[in-house]
C-alpha positions as CSV (number, residue, x, y, z in Angstrom):
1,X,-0.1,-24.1,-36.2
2,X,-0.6,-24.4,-32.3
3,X,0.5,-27.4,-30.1
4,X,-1.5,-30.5,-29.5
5,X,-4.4,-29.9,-27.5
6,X,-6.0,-33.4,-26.5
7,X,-5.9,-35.8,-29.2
8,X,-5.4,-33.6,-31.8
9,X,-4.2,-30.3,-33.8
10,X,-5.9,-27.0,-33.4
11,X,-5.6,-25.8,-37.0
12,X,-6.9,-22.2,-37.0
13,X,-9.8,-23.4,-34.9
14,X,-11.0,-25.5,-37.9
15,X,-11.0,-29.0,-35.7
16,X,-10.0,-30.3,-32.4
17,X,-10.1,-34.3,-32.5
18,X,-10.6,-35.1,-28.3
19,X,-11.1,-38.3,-26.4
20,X,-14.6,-37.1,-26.1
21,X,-15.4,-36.0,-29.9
22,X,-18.6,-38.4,-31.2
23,X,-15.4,-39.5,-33.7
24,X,-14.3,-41.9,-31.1
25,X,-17.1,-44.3,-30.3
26,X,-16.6,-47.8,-31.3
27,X,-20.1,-48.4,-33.0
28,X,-19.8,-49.1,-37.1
29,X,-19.1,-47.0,-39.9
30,X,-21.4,-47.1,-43.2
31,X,-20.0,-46.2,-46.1
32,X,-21.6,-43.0,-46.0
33,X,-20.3,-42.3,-42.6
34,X,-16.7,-43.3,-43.1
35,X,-16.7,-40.7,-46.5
36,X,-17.7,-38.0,-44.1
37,X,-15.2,-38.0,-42.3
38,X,-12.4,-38.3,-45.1
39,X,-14.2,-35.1,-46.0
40,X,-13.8,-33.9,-42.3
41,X,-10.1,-34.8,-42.4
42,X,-9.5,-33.1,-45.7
43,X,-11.1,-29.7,-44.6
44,X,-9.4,-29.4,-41.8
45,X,-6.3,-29.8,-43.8
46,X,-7.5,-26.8,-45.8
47,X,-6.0,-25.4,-49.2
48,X,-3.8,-22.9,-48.3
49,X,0.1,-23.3,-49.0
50,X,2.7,-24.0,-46.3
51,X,5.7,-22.3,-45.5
52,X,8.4,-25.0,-46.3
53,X,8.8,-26.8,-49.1
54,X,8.3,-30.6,-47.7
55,X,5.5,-29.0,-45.4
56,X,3.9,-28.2,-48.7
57,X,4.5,-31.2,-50.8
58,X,2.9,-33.1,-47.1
59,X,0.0,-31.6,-47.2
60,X,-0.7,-31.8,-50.8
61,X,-0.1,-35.5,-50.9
62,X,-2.4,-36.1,-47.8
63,X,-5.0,-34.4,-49.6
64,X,-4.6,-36.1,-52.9
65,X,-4.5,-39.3,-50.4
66,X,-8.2,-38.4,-48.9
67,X,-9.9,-37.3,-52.2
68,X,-8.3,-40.5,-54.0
69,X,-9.5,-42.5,-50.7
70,X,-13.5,-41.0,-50.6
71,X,-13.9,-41.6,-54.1
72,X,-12.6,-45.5,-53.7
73,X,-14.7,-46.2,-51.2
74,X,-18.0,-44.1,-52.8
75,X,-17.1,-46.3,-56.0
76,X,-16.6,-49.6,-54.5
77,X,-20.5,-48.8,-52.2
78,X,-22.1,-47.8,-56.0
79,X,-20.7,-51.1,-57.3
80,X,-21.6,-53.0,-54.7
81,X,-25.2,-51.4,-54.5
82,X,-25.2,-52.5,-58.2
83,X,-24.4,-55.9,-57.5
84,X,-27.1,-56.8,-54.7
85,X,-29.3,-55.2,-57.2
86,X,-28.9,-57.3,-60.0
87,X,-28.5,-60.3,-57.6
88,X,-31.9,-59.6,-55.9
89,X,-29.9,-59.3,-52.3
90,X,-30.6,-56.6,-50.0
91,X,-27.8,-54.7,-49.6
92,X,-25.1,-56.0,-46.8
C-alpha cells in the first residue's frame, strides 16, 4: 500500500479520494447514490488477503461492514417505496 496522497489511499491505483473528487460536494444523497458509493468503498477494499493477521481480519470486517450497510439501506428504500405506495404518497 503507498502513503497518503491527498485525502486518501492509493490502493494499487484502484481509487484516490481528493479534495476535488465529485465525492465531496455537499449536495444530497438518494438512496441510490449513497449505495454506490458503499460499493465504491468496498471495491476499493478489494478481495485479496493481507499480509498480517489483524490486517486481514480489518479488512474482512470492513467489508462484511459495507455489504451488511448497502443491503440495509436498499431494504429500508424498498420498504419505504412500499409504504408510499400503499399509502397513495409520492415517495419522499
Amino acid at each position: 500500500m503507498q502513503a497518503f496522497a491527498g485525502c486518501g489511499i492509493d490502493v494499487a491505483n484502484r481509487a484516490v479520494l481528493s479534495k476535488d473528487s465529485s465525492m465531496a460536494d455537499d449536495k444530497p444523497l438518494s438512496d441510490n447514490d449513497a449505495d454506490d458509493r458503499l460499493k465504491a468503498a468496498l471495491a476499493v477494499l478489494g478481495t485479496a488477503p493481507d499480509r498480517t493477521v489483524a490486517a486481514n481480519t480489518a479488512l474482512q470486517t470492513a467489508r462484511r461492514a459495507l455489504s451488511m450497510l448497502s443491503w440495509s439501506l436498499l431494504t429500508s428504500s424498498v420498504r419505504r417505496e412500499a409504504c408510499n405506495e400503499g399509502a397513495g404518497r409520492p415517495d419522499a
